[in-house]
C-alpha positions as CSV (number, residue, x, y, z in Angstrom):
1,X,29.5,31.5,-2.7
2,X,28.0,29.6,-5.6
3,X,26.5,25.9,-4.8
4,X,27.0,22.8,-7.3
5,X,24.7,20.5,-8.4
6,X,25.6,16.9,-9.2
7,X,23.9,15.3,-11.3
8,X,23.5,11.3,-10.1
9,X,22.7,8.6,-12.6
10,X,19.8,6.9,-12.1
11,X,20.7,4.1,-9.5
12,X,20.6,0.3,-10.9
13,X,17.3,-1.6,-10.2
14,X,17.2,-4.2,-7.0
15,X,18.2,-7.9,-7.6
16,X,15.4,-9.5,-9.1
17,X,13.7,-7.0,-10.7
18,X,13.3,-6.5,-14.3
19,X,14.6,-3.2,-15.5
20,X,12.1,-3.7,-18.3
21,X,9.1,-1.9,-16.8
22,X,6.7,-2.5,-19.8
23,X,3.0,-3.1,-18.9
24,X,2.7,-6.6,-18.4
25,X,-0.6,-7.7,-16.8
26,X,-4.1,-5.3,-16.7
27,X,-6.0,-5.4,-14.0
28,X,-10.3,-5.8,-14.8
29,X,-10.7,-1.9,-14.8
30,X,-7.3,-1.3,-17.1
31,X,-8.6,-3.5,-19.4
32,X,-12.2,-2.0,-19.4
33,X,-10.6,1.0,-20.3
34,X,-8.4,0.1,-23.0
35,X,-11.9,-1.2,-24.6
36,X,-14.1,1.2,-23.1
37,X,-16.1,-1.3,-21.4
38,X,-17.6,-1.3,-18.5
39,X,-15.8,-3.7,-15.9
40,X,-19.1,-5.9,-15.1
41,X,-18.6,-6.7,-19.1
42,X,-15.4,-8.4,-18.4
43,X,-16.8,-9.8,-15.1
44,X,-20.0,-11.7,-17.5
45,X,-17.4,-12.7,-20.0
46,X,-15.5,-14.4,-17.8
47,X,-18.6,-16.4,-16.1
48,X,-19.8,-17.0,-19.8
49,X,-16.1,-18.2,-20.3
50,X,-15.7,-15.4,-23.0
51,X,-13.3,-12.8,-23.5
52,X,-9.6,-13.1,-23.7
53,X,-8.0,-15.4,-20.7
54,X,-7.0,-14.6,-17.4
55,X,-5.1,-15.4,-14.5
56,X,-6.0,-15.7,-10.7
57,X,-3.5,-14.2,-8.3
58,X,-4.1,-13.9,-4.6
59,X,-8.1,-13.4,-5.3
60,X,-7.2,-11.0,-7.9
61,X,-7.8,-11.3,-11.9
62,X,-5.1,-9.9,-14.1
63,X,-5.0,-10.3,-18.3
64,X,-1.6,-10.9,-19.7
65,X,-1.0,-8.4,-22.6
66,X,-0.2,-11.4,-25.0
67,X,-3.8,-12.8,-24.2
68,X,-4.8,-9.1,-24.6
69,X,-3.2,-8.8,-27.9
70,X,-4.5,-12.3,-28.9
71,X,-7.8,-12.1,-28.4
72,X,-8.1,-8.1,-30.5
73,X,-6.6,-10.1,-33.1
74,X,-8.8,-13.0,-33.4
75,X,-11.6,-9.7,-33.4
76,X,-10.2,-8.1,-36.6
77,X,-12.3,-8.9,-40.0
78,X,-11.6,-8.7,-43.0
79,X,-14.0,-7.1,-45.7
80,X,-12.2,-10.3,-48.4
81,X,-13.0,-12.9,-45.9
82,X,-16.6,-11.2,-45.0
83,X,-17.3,-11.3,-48.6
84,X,-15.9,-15.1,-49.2
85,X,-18.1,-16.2,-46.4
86,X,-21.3,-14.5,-47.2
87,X,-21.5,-16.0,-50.4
């Protein structure tokens, strides 16, 4: 007696939820990591009102990727506009 296997496609997600489940928001110790920070770096950044912004949900800080993404950018130099400036 030989046993079949069937093979189920992956069941649709709930109503409401995005099937989409692309990293979003970072939590203060994702973050850190990303940079290779410590977390208490991000925690004096934000009382210095530094850093990249953030949201306050339930007690908890998250970092939207596009604030993420934002503020790297605003870090990258360029060697033409380092030269331009220093002169």
């Amino acid at each position: 007696m030989s046993t079949s296997t069937t093979i189920r496609p992956p069941a649709p997600p709930p109503h409401g939820v995005a099937a989409d489940r692309t990293v979003r928001h970072f939590n203060q110790v994702d973050l850190a990591r990303r940079w290779n920070v410590s977390p208490r770096t991000l925690e004096r950044w934000r009382w210095l009102k530094q850093g990249p912004q953030y949201l306050r949900v339930g007690g908890r800080v998250l970092y939207r990727l596009e604030d993420i993404e934002a503020f790297e950018a605003e870090g990258i130099h360029s060697l033409q506009r380092e030269r331009r400036d220093a002169r």
